[in-house]
C-alpha positions as semicolon CSV with decimal commas, in nm:
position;residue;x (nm);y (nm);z (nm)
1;X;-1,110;-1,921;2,596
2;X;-1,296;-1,845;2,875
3;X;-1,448;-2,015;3,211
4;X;-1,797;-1,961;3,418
5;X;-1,649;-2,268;3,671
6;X;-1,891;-2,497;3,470
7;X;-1,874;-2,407;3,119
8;X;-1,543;-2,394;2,903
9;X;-1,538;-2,228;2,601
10;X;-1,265;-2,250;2,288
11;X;-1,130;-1,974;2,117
12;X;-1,079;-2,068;1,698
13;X;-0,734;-2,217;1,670
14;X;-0,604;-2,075;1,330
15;X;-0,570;-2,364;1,091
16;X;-0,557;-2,583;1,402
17;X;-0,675;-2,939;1,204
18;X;-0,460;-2,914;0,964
19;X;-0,150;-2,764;1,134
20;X;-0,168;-3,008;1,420
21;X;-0,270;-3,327;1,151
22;X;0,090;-3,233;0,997
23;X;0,300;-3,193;1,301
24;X;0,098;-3,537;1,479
25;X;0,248;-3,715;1,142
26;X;0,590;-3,619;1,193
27;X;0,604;-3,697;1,546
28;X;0,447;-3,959;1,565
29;X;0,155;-4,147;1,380
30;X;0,241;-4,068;1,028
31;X;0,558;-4,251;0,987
32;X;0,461;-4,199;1,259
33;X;0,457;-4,317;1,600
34;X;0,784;-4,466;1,718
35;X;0,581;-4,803;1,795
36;X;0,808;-5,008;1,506
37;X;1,124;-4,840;1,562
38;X;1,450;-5,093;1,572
39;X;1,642;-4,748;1,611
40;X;2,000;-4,910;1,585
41;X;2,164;-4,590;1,621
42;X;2,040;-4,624;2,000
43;X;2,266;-4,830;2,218
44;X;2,196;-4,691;2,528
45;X;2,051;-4,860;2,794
46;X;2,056;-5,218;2,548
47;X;2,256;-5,555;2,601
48;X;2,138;-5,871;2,748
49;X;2,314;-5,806;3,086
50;X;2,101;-5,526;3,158
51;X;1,736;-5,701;3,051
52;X;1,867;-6,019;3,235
53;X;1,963;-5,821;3,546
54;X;1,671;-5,546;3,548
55;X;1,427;-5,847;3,474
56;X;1,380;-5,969;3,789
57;X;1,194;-6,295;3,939
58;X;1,022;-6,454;3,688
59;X;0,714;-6,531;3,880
60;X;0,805;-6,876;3,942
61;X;0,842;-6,877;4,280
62;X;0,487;-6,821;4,532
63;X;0,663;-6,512;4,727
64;X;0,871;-6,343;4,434
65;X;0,701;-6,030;4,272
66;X;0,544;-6,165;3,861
67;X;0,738;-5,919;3,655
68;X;0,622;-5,871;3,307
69;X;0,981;-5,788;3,061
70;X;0,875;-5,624;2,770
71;X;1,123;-5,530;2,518
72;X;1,171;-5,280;2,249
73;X;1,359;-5,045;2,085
74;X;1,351;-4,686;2,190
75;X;1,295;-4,538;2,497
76;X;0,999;-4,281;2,625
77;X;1,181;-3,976;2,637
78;X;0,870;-3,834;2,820
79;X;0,584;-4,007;3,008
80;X;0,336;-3,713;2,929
81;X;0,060;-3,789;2,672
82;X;0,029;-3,440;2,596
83;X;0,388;-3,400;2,533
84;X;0,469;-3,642;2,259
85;X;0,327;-3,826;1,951
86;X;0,536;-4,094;1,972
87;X;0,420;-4,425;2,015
88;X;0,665;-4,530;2,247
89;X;0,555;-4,300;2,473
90;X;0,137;-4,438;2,438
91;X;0,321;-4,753;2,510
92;X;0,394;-4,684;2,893
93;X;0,072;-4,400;2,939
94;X;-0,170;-4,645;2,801
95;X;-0,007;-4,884;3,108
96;X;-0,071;-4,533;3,370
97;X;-0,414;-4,357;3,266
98;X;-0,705;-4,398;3,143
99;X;-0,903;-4,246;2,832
100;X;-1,318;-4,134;2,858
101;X;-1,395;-4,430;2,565
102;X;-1,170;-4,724;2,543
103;X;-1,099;-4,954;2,230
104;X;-1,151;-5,357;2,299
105;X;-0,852;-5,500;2,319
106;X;-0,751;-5,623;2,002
107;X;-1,009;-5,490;1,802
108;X;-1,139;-5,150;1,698
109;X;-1,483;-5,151;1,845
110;X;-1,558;-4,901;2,133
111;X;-1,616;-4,977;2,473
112;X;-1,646;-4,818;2,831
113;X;-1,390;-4,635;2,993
114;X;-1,399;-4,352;3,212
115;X;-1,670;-4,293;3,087
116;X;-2,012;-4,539;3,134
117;X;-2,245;-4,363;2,881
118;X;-2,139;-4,174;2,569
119;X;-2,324;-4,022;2,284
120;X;-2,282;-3,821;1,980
121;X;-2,597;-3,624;1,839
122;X;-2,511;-3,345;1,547
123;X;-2,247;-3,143;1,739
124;X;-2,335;-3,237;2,088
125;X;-2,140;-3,531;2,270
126;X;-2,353;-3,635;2,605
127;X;-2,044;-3,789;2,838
128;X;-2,172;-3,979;3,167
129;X;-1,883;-4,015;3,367
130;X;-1,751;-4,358;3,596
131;X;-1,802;-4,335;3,970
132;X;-1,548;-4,411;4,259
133;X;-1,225;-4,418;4,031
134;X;-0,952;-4,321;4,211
135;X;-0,597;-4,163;4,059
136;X;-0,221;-4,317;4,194
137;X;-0,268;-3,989;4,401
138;X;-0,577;-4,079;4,598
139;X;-0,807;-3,781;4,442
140;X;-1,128;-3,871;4,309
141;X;-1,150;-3,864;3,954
142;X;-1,445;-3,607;3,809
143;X;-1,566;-3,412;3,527
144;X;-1,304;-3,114;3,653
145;X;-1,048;-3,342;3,603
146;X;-1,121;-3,390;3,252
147;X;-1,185;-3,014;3,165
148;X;-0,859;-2,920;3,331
149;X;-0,644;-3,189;3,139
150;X;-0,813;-3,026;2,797
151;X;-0,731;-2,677;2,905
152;X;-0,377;-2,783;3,003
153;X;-0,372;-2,955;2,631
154;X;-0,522;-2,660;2,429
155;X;-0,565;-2,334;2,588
156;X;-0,299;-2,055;2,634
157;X;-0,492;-1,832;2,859
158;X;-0,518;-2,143;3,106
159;X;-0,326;-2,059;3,447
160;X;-0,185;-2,419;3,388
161;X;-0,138;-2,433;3,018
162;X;0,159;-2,671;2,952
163;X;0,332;-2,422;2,696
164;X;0,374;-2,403;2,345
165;X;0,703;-2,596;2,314
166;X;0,556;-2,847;2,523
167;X;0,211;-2,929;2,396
168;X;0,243;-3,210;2,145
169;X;0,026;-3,136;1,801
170;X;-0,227;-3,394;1,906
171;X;-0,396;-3,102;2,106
172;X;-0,577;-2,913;1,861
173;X;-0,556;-3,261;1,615
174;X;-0,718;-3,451;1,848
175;X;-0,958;-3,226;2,087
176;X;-0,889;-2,868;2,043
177;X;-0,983;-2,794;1,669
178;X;-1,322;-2,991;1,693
179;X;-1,459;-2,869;2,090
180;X;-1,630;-2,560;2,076
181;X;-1,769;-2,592;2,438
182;X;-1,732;-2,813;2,758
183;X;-2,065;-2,813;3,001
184;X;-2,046;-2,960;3,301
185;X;-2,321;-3,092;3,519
186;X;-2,189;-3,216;3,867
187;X;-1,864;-3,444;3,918
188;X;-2,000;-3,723;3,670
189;X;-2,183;-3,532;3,384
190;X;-2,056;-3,319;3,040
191;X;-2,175;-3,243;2,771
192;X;-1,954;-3,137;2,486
193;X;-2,029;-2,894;2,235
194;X;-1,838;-2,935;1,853
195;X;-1,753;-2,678;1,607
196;X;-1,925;-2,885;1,361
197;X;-2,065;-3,253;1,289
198;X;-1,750;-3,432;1,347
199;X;-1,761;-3,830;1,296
200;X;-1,465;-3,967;1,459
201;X;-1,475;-3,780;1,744
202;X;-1,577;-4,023;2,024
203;X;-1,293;-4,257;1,858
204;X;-1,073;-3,955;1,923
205;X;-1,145;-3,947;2,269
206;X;-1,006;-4,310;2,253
207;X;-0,665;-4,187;2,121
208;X;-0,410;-4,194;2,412
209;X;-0,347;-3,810;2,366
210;X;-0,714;-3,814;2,476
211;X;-0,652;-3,971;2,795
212;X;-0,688;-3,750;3,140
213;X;-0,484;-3,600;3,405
214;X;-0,561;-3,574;3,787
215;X;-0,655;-3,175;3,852
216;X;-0,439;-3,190;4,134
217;X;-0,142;-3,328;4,015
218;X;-0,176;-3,079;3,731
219;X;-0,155;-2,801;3,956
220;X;0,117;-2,944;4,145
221;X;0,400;-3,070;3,898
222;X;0,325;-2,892;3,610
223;X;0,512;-2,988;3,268
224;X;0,702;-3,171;3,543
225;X;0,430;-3,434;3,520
226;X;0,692;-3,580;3,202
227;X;0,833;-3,775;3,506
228;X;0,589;-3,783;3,749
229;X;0,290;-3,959;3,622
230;X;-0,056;-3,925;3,774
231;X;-0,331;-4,127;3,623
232;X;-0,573;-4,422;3,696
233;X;-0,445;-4,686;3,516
234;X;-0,371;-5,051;3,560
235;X;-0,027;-4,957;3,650
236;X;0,169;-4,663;3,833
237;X;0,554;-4,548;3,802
238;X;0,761;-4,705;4,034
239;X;1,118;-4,625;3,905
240;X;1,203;-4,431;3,557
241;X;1,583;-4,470;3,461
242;X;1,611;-4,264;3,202
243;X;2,012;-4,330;3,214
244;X;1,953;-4,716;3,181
245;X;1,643;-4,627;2,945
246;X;1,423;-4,901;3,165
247;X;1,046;-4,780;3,313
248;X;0,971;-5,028;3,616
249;X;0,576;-4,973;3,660
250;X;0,409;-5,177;3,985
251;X;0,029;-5,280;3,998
252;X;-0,200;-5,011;4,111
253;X;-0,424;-5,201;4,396
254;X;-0,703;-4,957;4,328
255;X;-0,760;-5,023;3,964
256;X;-1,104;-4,997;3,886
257;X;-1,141;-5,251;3,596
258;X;-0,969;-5,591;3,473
259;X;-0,662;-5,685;3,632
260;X;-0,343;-5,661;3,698
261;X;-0,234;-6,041;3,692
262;X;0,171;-5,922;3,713
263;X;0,316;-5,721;4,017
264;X;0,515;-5,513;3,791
265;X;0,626;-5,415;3,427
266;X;0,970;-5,312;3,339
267;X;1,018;-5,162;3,044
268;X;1,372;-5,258;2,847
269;X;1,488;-5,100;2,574
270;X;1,749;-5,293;2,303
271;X;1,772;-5,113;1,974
272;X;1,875;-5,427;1,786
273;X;1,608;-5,660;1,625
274;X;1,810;-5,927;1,634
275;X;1,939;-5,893;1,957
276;X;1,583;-5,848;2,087
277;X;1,480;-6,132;1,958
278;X;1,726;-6,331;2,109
279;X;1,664;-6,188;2,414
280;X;1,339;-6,328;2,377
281;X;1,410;-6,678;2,265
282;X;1,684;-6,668;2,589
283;X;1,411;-6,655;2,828
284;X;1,521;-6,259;2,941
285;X;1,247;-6,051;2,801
286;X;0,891;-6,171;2,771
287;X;0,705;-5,994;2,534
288;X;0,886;-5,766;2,265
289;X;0,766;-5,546;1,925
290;X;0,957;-5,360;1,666
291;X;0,956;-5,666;1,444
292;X;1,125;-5,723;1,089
293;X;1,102;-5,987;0,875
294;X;1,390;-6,140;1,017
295;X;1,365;-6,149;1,338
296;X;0,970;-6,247;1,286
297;X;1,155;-6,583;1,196
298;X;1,376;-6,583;1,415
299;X;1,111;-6,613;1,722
300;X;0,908;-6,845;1,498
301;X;1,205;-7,072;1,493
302;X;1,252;-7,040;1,872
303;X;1,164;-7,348;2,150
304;X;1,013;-7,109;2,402
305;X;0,834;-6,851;2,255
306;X;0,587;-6,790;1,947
307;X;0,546;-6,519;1,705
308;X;0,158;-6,327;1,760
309;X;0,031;-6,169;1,463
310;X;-0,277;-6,011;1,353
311;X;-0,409;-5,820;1,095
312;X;-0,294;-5,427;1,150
313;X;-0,446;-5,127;1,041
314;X;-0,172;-4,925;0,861
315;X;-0,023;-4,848;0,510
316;X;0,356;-4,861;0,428
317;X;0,371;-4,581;0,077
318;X;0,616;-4,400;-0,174
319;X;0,528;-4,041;-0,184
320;X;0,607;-3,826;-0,495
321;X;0,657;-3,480;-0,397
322;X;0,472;-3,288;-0,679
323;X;0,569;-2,922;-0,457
324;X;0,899;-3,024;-0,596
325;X;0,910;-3,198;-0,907
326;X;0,754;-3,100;-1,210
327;X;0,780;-3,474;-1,342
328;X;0,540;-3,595;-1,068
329;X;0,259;-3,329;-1,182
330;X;0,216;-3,552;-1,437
331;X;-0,043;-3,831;-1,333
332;X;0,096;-4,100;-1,629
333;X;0,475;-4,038;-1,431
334;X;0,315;-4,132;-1,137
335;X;0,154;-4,423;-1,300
336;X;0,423;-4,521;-1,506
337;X;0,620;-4,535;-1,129
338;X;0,371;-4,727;-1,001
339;X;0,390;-5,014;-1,309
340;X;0,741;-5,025;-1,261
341;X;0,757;-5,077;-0,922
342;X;0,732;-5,508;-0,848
343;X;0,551;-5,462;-0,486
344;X;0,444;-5,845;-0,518
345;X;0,781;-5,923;-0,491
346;X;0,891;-5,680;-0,198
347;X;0,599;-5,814;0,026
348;X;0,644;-6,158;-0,030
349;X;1,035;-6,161;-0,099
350;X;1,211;-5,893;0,126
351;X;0,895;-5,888;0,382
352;X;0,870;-6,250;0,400
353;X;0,484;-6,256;0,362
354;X;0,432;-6,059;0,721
355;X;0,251;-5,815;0,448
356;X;0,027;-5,754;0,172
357;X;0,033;-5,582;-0,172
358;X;-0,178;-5,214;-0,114
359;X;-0,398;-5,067;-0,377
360;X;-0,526;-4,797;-0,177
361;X;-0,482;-4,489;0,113
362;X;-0,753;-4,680;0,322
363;X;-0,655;-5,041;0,433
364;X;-0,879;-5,386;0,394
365;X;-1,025;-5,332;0,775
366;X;-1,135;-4,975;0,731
367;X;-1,513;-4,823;0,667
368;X;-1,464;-4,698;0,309
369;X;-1,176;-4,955;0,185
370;X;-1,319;-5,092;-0,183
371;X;-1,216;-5,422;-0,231
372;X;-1,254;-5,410;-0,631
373;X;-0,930;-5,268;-0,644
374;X;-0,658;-5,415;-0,729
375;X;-0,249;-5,324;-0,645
376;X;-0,063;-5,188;-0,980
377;X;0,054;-5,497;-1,143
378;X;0,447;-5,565;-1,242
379;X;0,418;-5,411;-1,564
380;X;0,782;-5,238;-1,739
381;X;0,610;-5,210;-2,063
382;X;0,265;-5,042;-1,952
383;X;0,575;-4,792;-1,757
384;X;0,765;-4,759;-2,053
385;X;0,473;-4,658;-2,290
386;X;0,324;-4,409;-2,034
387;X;0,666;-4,230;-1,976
388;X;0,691;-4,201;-2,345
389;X;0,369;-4,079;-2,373
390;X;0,418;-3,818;-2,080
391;X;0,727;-3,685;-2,276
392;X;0,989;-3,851;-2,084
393;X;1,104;-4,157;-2,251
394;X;1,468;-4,076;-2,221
395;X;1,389;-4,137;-1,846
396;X;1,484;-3,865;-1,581
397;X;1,724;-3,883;-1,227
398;X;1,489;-3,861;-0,858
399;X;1,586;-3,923;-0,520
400;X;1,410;-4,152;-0,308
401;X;1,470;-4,043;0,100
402;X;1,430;-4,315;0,334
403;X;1,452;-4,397;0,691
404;X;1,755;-4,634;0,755
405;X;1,557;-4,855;1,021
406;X;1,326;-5,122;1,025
407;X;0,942;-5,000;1,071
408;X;0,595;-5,246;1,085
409;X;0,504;-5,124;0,767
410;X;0,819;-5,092;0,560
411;X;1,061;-5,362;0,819
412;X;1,331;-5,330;0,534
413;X;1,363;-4,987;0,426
414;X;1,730;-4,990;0,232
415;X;1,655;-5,319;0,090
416;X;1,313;-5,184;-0,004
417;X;1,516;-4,904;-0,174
418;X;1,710;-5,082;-0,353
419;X;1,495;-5,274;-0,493
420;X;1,240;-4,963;-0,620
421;X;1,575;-4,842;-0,773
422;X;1,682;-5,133;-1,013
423;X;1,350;-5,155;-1,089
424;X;1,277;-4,804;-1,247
425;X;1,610;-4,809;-1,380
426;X;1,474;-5,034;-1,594
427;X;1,259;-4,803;-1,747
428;X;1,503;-4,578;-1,796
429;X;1,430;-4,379;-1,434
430;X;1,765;-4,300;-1,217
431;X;1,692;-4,315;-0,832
432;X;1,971;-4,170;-0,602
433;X;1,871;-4,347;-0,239
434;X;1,923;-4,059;0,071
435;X;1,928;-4,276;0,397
436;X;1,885;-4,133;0,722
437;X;1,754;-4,187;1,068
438;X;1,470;-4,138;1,172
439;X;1,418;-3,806;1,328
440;X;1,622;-3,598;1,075
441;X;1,411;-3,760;0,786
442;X;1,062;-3,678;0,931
443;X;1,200;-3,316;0,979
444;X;1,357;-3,337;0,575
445;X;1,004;-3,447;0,431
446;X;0,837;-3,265;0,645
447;X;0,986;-2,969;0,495
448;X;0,949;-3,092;0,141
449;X;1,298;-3,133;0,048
450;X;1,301;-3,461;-0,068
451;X;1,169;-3,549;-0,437
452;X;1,008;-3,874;-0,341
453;X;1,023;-4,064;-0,036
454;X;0,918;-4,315;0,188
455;X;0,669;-4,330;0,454
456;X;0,369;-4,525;0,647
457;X;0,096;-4,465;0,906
458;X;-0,032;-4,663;1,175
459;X;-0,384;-4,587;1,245
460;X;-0,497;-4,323;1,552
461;X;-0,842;-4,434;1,592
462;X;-0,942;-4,718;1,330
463;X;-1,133;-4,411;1,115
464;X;-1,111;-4,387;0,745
465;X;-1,049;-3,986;0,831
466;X;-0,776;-4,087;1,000
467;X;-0,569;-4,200;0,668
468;X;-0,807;-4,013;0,389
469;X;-0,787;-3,621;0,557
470;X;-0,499;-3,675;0,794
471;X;-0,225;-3,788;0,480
472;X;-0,354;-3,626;0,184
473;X;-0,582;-3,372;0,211
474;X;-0,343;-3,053;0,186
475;X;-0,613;-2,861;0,482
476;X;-0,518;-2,521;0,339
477;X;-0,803;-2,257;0,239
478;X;-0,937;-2,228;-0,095
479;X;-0,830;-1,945;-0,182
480;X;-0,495;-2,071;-0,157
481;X;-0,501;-2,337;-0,430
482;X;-0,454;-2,282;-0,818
483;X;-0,744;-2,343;-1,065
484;X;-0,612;-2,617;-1,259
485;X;-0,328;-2,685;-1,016
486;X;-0,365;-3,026;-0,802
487;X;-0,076;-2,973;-0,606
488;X;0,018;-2,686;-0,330
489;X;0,343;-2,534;-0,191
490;X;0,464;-2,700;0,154
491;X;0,497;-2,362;0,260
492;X;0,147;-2,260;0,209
493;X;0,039;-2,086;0,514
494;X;-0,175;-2,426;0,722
495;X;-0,024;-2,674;0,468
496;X;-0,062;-2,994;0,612
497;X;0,296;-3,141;0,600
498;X;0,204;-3,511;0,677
499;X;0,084;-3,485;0,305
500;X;0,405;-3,543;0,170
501;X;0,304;-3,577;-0,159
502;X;0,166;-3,219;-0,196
503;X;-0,151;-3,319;-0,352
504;X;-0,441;-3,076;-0,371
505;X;-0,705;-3,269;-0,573
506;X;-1,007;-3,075;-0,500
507;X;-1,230;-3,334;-0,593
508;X;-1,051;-3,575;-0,330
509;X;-1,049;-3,296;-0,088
510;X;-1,446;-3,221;-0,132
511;X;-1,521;-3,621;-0,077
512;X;-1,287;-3,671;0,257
513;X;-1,459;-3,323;0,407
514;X;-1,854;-3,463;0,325
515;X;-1,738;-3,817;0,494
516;X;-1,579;-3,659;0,774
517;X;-1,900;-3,453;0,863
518;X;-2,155;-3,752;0,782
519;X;-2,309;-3,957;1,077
520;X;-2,419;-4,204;0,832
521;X;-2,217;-4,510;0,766
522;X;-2,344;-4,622;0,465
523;X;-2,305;-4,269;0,335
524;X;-1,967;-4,243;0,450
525;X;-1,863;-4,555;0,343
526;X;-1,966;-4,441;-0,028
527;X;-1,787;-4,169;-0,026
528;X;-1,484;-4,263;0,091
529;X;-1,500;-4,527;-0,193
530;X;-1,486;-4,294;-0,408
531;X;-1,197;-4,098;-0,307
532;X;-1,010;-4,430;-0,315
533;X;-1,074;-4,555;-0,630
534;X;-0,980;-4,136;-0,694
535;X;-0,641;-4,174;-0,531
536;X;-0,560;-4,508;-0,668
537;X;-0,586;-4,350;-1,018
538;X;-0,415;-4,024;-0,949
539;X;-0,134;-4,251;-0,742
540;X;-0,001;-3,959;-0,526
541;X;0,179;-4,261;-0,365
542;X;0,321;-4,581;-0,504
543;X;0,124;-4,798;-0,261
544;X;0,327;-5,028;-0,134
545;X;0,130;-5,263;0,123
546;X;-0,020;-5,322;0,461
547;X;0,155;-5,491;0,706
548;X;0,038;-5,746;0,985
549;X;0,114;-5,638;1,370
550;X;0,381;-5,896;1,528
551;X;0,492;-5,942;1,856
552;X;0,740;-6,176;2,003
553;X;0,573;-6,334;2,284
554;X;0,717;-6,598;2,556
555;X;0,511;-6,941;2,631
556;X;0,533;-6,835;3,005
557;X;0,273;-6,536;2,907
558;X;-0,063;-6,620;2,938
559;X;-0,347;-6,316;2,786
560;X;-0,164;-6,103;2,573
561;X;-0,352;-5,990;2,264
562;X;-0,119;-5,811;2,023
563;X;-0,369;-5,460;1,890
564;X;-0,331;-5,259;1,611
565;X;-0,470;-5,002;1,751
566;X;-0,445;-4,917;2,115
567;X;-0,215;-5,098;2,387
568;X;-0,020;-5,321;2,441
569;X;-0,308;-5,447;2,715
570;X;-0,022;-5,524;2,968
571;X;-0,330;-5,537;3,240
572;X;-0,462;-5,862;3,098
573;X;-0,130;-6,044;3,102
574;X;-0,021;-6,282;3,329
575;X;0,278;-6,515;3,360
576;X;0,233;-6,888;3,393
């Protein structure tokens, strides 16, 4: 890459959109982002004496600080949008900077940010940029500020590149693999340059990844800026006790848009749902996510607080990995799976309802989604008669890997389990369960080691690429598939991992590409269509169901909308 002072050019990342897809998904999104995780293996930093105590005043009183408690359960290991995927992380960031484009809260239409005029025409993106905003840091915020938070992100030859062990894969995923060029025109004008037509990407300059650095503050702290935040948002770091795992943030009084009603925003982290939820209903934590079934009812049982919920945009799945198993190759396997597999009753019986049945990679609020579909019915016999028919009616012995804790879109994983393994064992199919947490099974699937497993995906940017190319389009050359073949290796040189399923339908693949390069939304909305009603009859994935987005939230909290994409918009709270 090189640099004229107003110009930025990108050198060709090699297999950057599909390398960076698969590593986003294992961080983060794909099972993804940490924004559901219960993560009961983490105790530290939990326990009602420390919310209570770490709470402070409740607002009550005319002179006390408002704090805002928000509870959940992991900690940011990292307050650097460029360093992690994780959705914990975007929990706190979103709170400290800003992004060019912003989302509306609670919905996934675009709106102003940093930026006051935006455009896409072919591969040109026109980027007018907001006046006056200040950082926590007192610079100016400009168009420099932007290209050197992009460089930082992407480019190795950067004096201030963060480092390839330090870069999260949202770099090339989300920016690098789709800019060819940055032009800048004075402090508050770009215009952007793409290595081809690219539809989602002023939605990925939405994505928190996307958000932007001050220039200075680059220069000064380095990767150091993990715990040392510089941004322009709502909010700026007051105290981060990474010991205690609590974030205290405090109003910034030069915010430039709406709000903030609270003086400050602690962070608490409690890795029990349960607990959380009583911590809630106890009148110590305010808001709280990470939500299972059971603790859903618990809060909508409780006096003081009330259970928000709104449609999400994600897809809980059972991948069959066809690298690995020969059975799986077989499209009337994965169908027969599929029929045997009661997902009516593990939405409404072991989710409680907080979902519903999928039929399809894209869900119900997605450009593309086709609503004739309908979710494999309960069916043993259809099963029976199409494992027969495949050759294996005397049944054959998979293992299913799971996580162990709850997440949005699959809040009862081992139960869940369970329940997919008396049911194909009633067609004859033997399924050994592997439990783990978290982190180790992202890395096992990711590597392809598992035979079937399960997994979800909470939407980047509310695009139907985001699901359609991102999970199961393999992103590997050509040249590199097998006539006849419509799977690929996992350690095919570019393979997109966050396909776990190893699918290489090149029909499928052909479709996603032509919607992700279309500006046209009735075109793309065809298309993609098409490579859902595709996918629903190959069933790469049993398709379990889509799951609503629930927060615990106290009557004292006045303004909170609960997103599924974005947030939480802890700017437009305040506490009554």
């Amino acid at each position: 890459m090189s640099q004229d002072g107003n110009t930025v050019s990108r050198r060709r990342f090699l297999s950057a959109a599909g390398t960076a897809a698969a590593t986003a998904a294992l961080a983060g999104c794909s099972g993804t982002s940490e924004t559901e995780t219960t993560a009961e293996e983490n105790t530290g930093g939990g326990g009602e004496d420390t919310t209570a105590e770490e709470g402070g005043s409740d607002g009550g009183d005319s002179g006390s600080p408002k704090v805002l408690r928000y509870g959940r359960g992991s900690h940011s290991p990292t307050l650097d949008f460029q360093n992690s995927t994780s959705g914990e992380v975007a929990k706190v960031t979103e709170q400290l900077y800003d992004t060019l484009i912003n989302f509306e809260p609670g919905k996934s239409t675009l709106t102003q940010g940093l930026a006051t005029e935006y455009s896409l025409d072919g591969k040109t993106a026109s980027i007018k940029l907001r006046e006056g905003v200040k950082f926590h840091n007192g610079e100016e915020f400009t168009a420099q500020d932007f290209v050197a938070t992009y460089r930082r992100f992407v480019d190795s030859d950067y004096e201030h590149y963060a480092g390839d062990d330090y870069v999260s894969a949202y770099g090339p995923f989300t920016l690098g693999a789709w800019i060819d060029e940055i032009q800048v025109d004075g402090d508050y004008s770009m215009t952007i340059q793409l290595t081809q037509t690219y539809a989602p990407f002023l939605r990925n300059l939405a994505m928190f990844a996307a958000a932007v650095h001050s220039k200075a503050a680059i220069e000064e702290y380095g990767t150091e800026l993990n715990k040392n935040p510089v941004g322009t948002g709502p909010f700026q770091l007051n105290n981060l006790d990474d010991a205690n795992e609590l974030i205290r943030l405090e109003a910034n009084p030069d915010y430039w848009g709406d709000g903030p009603d609270v003086d400050e925003v602690v962070f608490v982290t409690i890795g029990q749902n349960s607990t959380r939820a009583q911590s809630l209903a106890s009148g110590e934590l305010d808001i709280i996510d990470g939500l299972g079934a059971q603790s859903s009812i618990q809060i909508e049982n409780a006096s003081n607080a009330e259970l928000a919920r709104t449609e999400g945009i994600n897809i809980g799945y059972m991948a069959f990995n066809m690298a690995s198993r020969e059975e799986f190759r077989d499209k009337r396997v994965r169908q027969a799976v599929s029929y045997a597999i009661n997902t009516e009753a593990i939405v409404n019986e072991i989710y409680s309802g907080f979902a519903t049945q999928a039929s399809q990679p894209l869900p119900p609020n997605v450009l593309g989604h086709k609503d004739s579909l309908d979710p494999y019915p309960y069916d043993p016999e259809k099963a029976k008669s199409l494992l027969e028919e495949a050759g294996y009616g005397d049944g054959f012995t998979f293992e299913l890997a799971t996580f162990q804790n709850p997440r949005g879109y699959n809040p009862s994983p081992i139960q869940t389990a369970e329940t997919v393994a008396s049911n194909l064992s009633d067609v004859g199919i033997t399924v050994e369960i592997n439990q783990q947490s978290f982190g180790p099974f992202l890395e096992y699937t990711a590597q392809g080691r598992h035979d079937a497993c399960f997994l979800g995906w909470y939407t980047d940017n509310a695009d139907p690429d985001n699901f359609m190319y991102v999970l199961l389009h393999p992103q590997v050359e050509e040249d590199k598939l097998t006539e006849g073949q419509n799977w690929v290796s996992f350690d095919t040189e570019g393979y997109n991992t966050s396909n776990r399923s190893g699918w290489a339908n090149k029909e499928y693949m052909d479709l996603v590409e032509q919607g992700q390069s279309s500006y046209d939304d009735a075109e793309r909305e065809e298309l993609y269509k098409q490579a859902n009603q595709l996918a629903h009859d190959e069933a790469p994935w049993v398709y379990l169901d889509y799951a609503e987005e629930l927060r615990g939230v106290s009557k004292r909290v006045s303004g909170f909308k609960p997103a599924a994409i974005s947030g939480p918009y802890l700017n437009l709270v305040s506490l009554n």
